[in-house]
Residue frames as qw, qx, qy, qz and C-alpha x, y, z in Angstrom:
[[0.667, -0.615, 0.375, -0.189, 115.74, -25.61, 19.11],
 [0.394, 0.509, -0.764, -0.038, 118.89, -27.49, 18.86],
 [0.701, 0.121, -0.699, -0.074, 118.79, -31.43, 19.16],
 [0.687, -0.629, 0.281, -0.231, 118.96, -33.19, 22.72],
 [0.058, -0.591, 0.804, -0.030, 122.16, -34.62, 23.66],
 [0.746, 0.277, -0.574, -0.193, 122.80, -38.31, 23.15],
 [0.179, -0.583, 0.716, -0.341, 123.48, -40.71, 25.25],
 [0.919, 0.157, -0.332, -0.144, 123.63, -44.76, 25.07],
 [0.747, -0.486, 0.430, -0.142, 124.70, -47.10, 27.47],
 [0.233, 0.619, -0.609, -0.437, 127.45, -49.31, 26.41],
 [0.454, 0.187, 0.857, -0.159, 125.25, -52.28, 26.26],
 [0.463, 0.710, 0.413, -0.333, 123.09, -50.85, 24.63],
 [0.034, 0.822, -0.403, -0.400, 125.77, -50.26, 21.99],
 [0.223, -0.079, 0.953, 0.191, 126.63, -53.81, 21.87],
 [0.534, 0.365, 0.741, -0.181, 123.48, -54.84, 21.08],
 [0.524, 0.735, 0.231, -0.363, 122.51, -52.59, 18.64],
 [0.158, -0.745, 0.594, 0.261, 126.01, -52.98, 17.07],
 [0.955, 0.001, -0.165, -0.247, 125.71, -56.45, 17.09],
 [0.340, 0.772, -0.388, 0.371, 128.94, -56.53, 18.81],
 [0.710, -0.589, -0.378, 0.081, 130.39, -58.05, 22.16],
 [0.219, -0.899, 0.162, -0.343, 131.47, -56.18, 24.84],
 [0.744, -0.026, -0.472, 0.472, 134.67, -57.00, 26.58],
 [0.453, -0.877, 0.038, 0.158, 135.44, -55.10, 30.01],
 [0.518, 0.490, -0.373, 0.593, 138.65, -53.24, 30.41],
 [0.452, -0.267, -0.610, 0.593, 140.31, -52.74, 33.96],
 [0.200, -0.902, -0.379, -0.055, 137.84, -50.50, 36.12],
 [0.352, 0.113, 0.013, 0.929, 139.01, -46.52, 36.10],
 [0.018, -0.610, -0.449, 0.653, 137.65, -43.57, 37.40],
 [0.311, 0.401, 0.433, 0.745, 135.81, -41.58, 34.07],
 [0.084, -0.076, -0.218, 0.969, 134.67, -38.33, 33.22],
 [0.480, -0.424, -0.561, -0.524, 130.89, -39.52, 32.89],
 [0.663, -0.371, 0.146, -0.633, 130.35, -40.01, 36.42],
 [0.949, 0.068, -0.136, -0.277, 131.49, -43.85, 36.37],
 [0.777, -0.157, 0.555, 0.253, 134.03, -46.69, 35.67],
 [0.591, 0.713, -0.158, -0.342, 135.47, -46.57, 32.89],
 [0.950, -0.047, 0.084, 0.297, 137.77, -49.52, 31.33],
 [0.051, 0.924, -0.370, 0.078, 141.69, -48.73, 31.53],
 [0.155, -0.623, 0.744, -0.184, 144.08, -51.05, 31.56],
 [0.482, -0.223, 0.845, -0.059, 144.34, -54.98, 32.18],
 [0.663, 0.415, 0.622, -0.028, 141.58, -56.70, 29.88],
 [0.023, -0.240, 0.611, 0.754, 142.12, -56.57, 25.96],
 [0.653, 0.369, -0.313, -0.582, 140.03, -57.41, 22.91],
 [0.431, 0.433, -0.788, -0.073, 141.81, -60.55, 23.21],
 [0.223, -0.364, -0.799, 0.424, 140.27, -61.90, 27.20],
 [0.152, 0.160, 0.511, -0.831, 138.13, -60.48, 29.73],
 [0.407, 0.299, 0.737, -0.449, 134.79, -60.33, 30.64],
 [0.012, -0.160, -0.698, -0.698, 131.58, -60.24, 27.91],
 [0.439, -0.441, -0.689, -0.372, 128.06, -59.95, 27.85],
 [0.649, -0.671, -0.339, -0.117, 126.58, -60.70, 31.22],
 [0.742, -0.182, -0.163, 0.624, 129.94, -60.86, 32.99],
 [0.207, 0.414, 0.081, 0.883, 130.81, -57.21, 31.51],
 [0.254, -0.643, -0.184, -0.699, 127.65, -55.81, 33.26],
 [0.780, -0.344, -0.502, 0.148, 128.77, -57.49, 36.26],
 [0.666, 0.036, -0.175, 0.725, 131.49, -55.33, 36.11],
 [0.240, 0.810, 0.450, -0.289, 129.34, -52.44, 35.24],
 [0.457, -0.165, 0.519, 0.703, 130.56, -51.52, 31.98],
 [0.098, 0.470, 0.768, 0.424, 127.68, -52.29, 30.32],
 [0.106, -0.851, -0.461, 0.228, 125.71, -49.54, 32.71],
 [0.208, -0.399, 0.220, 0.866, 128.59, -46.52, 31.47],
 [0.520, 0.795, 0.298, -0.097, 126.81, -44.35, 29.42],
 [0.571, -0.088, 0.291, 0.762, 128.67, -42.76, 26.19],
 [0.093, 0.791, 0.328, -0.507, 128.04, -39.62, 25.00],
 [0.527, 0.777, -0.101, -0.329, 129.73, -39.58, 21.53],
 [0.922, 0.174, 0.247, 0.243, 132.14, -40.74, 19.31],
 [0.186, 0.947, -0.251, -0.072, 135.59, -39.27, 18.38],
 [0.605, 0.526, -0.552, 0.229, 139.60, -40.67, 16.99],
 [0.889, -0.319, -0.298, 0.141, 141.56, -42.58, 19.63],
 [0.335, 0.316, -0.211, 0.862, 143.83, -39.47, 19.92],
 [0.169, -0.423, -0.038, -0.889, 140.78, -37.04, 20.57],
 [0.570, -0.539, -0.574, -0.233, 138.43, -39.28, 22.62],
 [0.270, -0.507, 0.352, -0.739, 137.48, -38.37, 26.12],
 [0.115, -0.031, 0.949, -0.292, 136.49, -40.70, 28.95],
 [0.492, 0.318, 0.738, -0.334, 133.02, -41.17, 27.89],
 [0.508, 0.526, -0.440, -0.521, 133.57, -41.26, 23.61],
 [0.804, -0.002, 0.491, 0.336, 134.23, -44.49, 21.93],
 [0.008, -0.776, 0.431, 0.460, 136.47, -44.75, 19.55],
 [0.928, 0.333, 0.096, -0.138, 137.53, -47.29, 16.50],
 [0.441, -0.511, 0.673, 0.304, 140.10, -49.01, 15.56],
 [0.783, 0.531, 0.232, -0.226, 140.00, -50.02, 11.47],
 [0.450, 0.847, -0.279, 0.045, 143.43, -49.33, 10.31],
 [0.805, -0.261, -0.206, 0.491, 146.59, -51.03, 11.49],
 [0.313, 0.525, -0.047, 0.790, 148.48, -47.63, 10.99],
 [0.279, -0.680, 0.160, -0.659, 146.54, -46.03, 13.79],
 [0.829, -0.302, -0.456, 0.114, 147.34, -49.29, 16.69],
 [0.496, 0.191, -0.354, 0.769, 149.97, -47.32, 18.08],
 [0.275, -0.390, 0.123, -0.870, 147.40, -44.83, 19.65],
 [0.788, -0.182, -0.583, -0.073, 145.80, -47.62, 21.18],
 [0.692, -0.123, -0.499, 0.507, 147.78, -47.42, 24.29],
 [0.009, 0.067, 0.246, -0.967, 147.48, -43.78, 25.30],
 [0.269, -0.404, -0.404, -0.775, 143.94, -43.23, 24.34],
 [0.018, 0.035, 0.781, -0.624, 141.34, -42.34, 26.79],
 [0.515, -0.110, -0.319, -0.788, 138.37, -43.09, 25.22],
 [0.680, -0.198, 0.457, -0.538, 135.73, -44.77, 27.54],
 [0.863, 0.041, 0.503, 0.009, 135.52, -47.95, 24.73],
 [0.049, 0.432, -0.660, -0.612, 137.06, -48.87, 21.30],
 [0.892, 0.245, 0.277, -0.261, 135.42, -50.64, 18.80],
 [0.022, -0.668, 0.713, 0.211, 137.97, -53.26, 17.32],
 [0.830, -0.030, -0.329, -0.449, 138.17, -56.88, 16.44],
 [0.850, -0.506, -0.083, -0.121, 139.07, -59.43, 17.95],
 [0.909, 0.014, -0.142, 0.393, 142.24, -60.09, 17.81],
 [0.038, 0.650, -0.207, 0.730, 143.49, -56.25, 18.90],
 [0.447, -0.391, -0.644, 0.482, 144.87, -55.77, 22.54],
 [0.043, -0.691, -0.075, -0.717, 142.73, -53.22, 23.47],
 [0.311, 0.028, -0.613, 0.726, 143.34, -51.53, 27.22],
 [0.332, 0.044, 0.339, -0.879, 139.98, -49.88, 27.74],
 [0.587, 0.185, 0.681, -0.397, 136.85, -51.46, 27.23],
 [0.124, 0.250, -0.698, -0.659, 136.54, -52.73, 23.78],
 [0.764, 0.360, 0.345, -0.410, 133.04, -53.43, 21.33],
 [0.301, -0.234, 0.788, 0.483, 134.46, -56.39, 19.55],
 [0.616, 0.572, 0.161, -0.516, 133.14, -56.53, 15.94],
 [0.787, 0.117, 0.538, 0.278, 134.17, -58.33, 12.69],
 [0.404, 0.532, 0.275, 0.692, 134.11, -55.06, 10.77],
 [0.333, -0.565, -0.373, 0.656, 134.87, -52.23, 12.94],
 [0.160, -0.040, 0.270, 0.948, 134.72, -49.73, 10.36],
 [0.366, -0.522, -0.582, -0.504, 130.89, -50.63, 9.16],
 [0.365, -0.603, -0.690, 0.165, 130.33, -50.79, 13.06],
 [0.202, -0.388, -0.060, 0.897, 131.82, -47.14, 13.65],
 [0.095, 0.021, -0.135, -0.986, 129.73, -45.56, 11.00],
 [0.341, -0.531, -0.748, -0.205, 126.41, -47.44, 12.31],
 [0.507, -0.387, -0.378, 0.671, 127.75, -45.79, 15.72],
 [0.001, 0.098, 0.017, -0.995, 127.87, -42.03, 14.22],
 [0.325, -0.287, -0.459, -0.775, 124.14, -42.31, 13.32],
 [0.411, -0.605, -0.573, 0.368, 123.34, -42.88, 17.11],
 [0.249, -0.631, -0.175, 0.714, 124.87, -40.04, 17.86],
 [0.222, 0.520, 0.427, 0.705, 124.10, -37.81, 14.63],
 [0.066, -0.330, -0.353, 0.873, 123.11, -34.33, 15.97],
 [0.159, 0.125, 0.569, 0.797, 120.47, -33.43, 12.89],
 [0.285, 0.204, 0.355, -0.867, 117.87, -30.94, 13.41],
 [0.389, 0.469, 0.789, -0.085, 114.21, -31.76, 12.58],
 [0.334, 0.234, 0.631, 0.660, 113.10, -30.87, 9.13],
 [0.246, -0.323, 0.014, -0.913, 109.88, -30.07, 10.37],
 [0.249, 0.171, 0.873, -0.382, 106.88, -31.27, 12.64],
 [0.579, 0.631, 0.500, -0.130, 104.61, -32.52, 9.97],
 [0.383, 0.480, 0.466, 0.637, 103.84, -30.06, 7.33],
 [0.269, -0.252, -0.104, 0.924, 104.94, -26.66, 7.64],
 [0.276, 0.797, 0.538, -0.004, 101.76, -24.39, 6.71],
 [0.094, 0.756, -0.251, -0.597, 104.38, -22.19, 4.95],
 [0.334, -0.147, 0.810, 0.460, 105.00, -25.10, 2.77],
 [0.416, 0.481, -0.219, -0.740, 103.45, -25.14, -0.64],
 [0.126, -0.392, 0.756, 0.509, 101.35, -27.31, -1.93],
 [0.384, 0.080, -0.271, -0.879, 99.04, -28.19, -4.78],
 [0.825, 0.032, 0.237, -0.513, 95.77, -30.37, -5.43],
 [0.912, 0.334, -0.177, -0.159, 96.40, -33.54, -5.68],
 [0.067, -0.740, 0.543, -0.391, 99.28, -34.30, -3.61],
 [0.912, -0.202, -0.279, -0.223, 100.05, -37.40, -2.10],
 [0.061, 0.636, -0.609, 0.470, 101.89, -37.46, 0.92],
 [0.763, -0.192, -0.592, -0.173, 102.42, -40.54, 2.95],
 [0.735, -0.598, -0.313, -0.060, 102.45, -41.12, 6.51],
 [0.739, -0.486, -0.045, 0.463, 105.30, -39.46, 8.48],
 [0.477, 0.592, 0.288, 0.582, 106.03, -37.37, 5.66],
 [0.147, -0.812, -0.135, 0.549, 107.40, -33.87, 7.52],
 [0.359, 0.637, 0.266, 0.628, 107.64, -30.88, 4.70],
 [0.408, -0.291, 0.031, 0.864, 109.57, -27.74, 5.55],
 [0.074, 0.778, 0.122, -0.611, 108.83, -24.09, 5.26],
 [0.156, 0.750, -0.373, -0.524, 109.02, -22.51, 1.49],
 [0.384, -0.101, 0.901, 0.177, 108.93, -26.11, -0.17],
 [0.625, 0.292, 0.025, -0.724, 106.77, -26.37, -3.17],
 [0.397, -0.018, 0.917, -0.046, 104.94, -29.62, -4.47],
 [0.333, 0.217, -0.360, -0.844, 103.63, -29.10, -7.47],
 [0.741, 0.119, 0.039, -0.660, 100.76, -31.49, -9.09],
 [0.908, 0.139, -0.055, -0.391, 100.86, -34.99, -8.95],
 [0.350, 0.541, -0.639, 0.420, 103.71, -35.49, -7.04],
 [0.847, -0.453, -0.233, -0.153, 103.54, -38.64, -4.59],
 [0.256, 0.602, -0.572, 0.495, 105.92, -38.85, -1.83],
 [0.666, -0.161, -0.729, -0.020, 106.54, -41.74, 0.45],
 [0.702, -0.675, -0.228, 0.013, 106.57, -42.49, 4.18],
 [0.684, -0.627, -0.116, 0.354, 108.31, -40.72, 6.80],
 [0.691, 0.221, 0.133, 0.675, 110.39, -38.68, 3.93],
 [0.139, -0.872, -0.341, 0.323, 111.42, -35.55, 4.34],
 [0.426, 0.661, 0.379, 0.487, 111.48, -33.04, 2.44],
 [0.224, -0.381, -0.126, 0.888, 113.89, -29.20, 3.90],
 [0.180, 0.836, 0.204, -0.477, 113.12, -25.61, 2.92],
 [0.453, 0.708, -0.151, -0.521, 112.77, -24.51, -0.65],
 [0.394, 0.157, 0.855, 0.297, 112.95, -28.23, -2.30],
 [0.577, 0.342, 0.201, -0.714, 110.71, -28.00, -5.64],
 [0.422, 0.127, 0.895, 0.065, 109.41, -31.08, -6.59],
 [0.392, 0.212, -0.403, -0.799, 107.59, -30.30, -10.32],
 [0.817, 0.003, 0.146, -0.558, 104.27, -32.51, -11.49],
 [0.822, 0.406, -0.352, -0.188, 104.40, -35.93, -11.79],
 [0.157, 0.666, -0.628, 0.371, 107.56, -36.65, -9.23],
 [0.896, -0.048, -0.414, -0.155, 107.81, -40.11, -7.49],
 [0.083, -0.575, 0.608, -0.542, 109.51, -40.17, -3.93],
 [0.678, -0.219, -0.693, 0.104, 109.87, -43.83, -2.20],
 [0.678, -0.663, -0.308, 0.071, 109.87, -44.06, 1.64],
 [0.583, -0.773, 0.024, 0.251, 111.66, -42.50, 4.25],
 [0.554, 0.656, 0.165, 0.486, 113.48, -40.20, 1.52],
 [0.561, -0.559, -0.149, 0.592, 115.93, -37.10, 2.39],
 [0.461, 0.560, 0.230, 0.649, 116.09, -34.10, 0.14],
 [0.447, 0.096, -0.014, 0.889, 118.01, -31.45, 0.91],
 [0.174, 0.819, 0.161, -0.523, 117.25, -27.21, 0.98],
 [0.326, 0.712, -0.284, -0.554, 117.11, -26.30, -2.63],
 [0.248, 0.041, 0.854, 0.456, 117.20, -29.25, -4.57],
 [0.603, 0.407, -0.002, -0.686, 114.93, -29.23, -7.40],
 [0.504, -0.022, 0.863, -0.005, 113.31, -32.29, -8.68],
 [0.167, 0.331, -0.295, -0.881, 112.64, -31.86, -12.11],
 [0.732, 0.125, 0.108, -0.661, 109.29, -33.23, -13.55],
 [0.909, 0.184, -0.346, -0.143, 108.47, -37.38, -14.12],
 [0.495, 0.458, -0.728, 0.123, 111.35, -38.39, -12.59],
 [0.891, -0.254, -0.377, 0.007, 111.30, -41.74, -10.24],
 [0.003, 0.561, -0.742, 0.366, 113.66, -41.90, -6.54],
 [0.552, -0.037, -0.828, -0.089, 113.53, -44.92, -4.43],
 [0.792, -0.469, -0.386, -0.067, 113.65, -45.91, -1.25],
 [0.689, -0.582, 0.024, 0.431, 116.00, -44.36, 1.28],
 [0.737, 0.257, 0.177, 0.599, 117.17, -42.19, -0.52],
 [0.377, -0.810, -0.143, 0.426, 119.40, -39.16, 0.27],
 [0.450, 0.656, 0.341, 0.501, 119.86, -36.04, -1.43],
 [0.376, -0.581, -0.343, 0.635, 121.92, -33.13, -0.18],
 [0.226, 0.819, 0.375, -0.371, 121.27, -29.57, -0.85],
 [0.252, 0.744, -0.127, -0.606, 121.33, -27.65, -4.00],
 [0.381, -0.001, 0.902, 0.204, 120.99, -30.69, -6.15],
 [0.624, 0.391, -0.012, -0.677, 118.99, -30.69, -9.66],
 [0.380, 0.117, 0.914, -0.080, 117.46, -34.07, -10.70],
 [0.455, 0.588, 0.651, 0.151, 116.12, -34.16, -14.56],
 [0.193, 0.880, -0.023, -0.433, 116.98, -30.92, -15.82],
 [0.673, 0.702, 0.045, -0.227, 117.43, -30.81, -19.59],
 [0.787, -0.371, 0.313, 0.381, 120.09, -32.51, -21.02],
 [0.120, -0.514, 0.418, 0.739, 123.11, -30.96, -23.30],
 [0.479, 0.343, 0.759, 0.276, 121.07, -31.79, -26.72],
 [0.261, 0.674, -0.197, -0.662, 121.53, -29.43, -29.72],
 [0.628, 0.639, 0.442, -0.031, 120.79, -30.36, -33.35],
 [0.479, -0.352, 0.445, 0.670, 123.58, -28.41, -35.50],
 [0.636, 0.222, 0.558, 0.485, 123.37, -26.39, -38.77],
 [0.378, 0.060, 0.275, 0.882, 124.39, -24.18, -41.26],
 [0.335, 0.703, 0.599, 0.186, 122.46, -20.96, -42.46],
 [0.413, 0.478, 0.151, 0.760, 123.35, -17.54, -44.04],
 [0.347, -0.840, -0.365, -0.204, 123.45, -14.70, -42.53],
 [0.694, -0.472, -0.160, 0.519, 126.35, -13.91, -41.03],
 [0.041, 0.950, 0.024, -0.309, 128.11, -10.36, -40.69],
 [0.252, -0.575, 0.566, 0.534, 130.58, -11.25, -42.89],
 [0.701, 0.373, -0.410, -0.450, 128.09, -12.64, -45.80],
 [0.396, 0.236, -0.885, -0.069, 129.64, -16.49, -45.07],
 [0.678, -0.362, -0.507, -0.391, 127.38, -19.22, -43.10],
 [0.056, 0.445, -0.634, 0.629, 127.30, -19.42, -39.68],
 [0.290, -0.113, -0.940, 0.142, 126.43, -22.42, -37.31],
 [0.548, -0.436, -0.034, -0.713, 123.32, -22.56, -35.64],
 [0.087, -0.096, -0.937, 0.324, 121.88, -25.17, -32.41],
 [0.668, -0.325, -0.447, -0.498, 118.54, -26.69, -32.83],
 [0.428, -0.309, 0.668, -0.524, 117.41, -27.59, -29.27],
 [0.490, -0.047, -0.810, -0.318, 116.39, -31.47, -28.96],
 [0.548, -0.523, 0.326, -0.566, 114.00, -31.67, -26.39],
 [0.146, 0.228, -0.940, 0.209, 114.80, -34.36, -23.74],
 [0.688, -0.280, -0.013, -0.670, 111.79, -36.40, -23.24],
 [0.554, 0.071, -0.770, 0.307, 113.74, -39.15, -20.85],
 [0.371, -0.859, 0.093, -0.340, 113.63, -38.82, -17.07],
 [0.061, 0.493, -0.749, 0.438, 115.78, -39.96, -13.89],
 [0.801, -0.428, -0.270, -0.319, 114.92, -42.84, -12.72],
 [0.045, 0.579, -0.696, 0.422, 117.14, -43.61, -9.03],
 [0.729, -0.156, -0.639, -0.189, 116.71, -46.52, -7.41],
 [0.587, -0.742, -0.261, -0.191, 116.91, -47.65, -3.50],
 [0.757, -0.507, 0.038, 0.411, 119.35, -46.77, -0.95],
 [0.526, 0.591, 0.278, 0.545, 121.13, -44.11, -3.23],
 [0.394, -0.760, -0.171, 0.488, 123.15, -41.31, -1.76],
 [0.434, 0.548, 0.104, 0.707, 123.89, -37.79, -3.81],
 [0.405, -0.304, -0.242, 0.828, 125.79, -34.80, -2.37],
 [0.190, 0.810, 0.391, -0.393, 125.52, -31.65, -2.89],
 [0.353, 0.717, -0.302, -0.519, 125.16, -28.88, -6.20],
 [0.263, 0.099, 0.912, 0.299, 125.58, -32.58, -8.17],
 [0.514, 0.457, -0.015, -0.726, 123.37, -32.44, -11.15],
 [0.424, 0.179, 0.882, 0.107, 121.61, -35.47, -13.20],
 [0.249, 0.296, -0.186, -0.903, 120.52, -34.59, -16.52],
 [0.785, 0.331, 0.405, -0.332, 116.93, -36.41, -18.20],
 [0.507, 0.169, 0.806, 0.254, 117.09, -38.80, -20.62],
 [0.001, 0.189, -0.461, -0.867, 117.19, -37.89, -24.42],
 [0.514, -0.018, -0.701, -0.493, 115.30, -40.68, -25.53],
 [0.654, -0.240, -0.615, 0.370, 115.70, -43.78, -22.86],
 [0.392, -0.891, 0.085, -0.212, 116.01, -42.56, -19.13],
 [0.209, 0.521, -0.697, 0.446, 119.36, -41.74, -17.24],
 [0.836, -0.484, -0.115, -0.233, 119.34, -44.47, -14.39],
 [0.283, 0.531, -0.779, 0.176, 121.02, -44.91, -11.46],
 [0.637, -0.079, -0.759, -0.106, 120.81, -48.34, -10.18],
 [0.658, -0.710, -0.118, -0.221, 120.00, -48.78, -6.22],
 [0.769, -0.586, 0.008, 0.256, 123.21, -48.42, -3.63],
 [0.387, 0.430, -0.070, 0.813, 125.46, -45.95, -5.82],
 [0.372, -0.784, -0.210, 0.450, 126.84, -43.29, -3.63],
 [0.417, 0.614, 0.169, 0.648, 127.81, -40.08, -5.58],
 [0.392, -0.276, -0.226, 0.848, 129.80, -37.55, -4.09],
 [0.105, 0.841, 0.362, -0.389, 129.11, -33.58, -4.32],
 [0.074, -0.727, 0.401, 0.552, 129.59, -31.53, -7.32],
 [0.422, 0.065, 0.822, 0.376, 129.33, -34.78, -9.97],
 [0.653, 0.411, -0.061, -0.633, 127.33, -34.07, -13.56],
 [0.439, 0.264, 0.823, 0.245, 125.51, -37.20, -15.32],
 [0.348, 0.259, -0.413, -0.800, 124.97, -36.18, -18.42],
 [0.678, 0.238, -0.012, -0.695, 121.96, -37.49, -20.42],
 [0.976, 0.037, -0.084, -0.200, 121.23, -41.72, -20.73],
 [0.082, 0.429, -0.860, 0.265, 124.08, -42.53, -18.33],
 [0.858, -0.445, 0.051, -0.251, 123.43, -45.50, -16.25],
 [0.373, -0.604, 0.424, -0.563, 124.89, -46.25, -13.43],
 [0.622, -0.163, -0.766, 0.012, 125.40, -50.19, -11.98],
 [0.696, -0.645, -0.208, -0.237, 124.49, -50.80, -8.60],
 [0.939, -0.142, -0.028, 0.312, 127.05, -50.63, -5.96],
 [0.683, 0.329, -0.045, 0.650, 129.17, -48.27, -7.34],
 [0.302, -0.803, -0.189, 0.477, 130.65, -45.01, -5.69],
 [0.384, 0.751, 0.147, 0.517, 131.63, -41.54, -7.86],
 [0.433, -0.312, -0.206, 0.820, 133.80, -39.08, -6.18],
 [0.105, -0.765, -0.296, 0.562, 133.41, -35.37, -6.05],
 [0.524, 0.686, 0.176, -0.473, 133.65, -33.56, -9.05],
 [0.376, -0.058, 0.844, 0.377, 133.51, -36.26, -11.62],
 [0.373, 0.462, -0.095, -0.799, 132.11, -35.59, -15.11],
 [0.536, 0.071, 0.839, 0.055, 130.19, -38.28, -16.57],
 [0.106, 0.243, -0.591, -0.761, 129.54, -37.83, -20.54],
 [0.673, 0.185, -0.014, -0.716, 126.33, -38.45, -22.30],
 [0.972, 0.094, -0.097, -0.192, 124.78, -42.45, -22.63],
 [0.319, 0.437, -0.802, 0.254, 128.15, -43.66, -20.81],
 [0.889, -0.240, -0.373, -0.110, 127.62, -47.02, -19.13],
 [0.091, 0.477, -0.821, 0.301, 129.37, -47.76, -15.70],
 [0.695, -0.308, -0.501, -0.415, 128.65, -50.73, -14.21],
 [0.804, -0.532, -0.263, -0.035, 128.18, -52.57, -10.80],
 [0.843, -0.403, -0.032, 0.356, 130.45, -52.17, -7.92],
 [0.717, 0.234, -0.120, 0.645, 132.85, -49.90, -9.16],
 [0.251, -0.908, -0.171, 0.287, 134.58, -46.52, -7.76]]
């Protein structure tokens, strides 16, 4: 069953936002309401109490979309000078902006409109449930530890001695090998595969068809006879990789991205790196905190980036 529509008063917007509401000039919308058009900016009019006087605050929105595309009951954002010019035609029901922007329709001032717009899409996020609970197609073994809220998808297997925190959840055909360590309110994909030992934090999101700890590039070299021409020919001595992955909190990887274990030492990345989809860490990278990796970016074996960068 697909999601139930959304829908959030724009009070209730401020608030969670942390944002104030300014009325724009009352307009007939397509919600069924007022809607702000005209006279008041970002810059005057009403706020707060006043606003709901007006009855702004009671207009309900029903998503989010560009200040071209919006409709009388979207909001919209304003982050860029480049896009101000749309400003003036748009018919979105509010804007989120800051202060100092003349906005013409009702506007959710903010100090960073950008952070507040992508707090905004995760009201309205449309994302089916994973599952309700544990799926009794899901797989898994003795010894399991699965904490409170914990919902586990159809075709998932959980091998031995694999703890997994609150409220995380866990799609169809994840396998989590023995030994695997999943903080709270966790997100993994369909088809990732969490290869054995390795550590995730807190909050952390993993999209599908991700592999975490799988063997890193480690061959041994050398000569021995034997070749069809009588002269020596190279050989590759596997080195097993007896590191793991350790990921820390708040940590966001895309998808088919791959993180290879630790030779020796473990590959770590640090807590708030965002990595794009498509990326390979190769074997005793680490990762500062902070930092963001685009989409397919090869990272070389026991390279060091550090904090904050992109």
């Amino acid at each position: 069953m697909p999601p139930a529509k959304r829908e959030y008063s724009l009070q209730d917007i401020a608030t969670r936002l942390g944002a104030e509401l300014r009325c724009g000039a009352l307009r007939e919308s397509g919600n069924g309401g007022a809607s702000g058009k005209g006279g008041a900016s970002g810059k005057g009019g009403a706020s707060g109490e006043a606003g709901d006087a007006q009855g702004c605050g009671t207009q309900m929105a029903t998503g989010v979309a560009s200040l071209a595309t919006a409709n009388a009951s979207q909001i919209a954002f304003l982050a860029n000078p480049r896009y101000r010019a749309q400003l003036a035609a748009t018919n979105a029901l509010a804007v989120i902006a800051s202060a100092s922007e003349d906005v013409p329709v009702h506007c959710l001032v903010h100090s960073d409109p950008y952070r507040a717009y992508a707090e905004l899409t995760r009201l309205f996020e449309q994302r089916p449930a994973v599952a309700d609970g544990i799926d009794p197609a899901a797989h898994i073994a003795e010894g399991v530890n699965i904490g409170e809220g914990a919902s586990i998808a159809a075709g998932a297997v959980l091998h031995e001695g694999v703890e997994i925190g609150r409220n995380a959840e866990i799609c169809a055909q994840v396998v989590i090998e023995p030994g695997v360590r999943i903080g709270d309110n966790a997100f993994i994909g369909s088809h990732v595969t969490l290869c054995h030992g390795i550590v995730l934090g807190d909050n952390v999101r993993i999209q599908a068809g991700t592999v975490i700890g799988a063997e890193g590039f480690g061959y041994a070299p050398y000569r021995e006879a034997g070749g069809d021409s009588g002269s020596d020919v190279t050989r590759w001595q596997r080195i097993a990789q007896l590191g793991r992955v350790v990921i820390g909190d708040r940590v966001e990887i895309g998808a088919n991205t791959s993180f290879d274990r630790g030779a020796l030492d473990d590959t770590v990345i640090e807590s708030d790196v965002i990595i794009d989809n498509q990326v390979q860490v190769a074997h005793n990278v680490r990762i500062g905190s902070g930092t963001a990796i685009a989409g397919c970016v090869g990272i070389a074996g026991s390279a060091i980036i550090g904090r904050n960068c992109s």
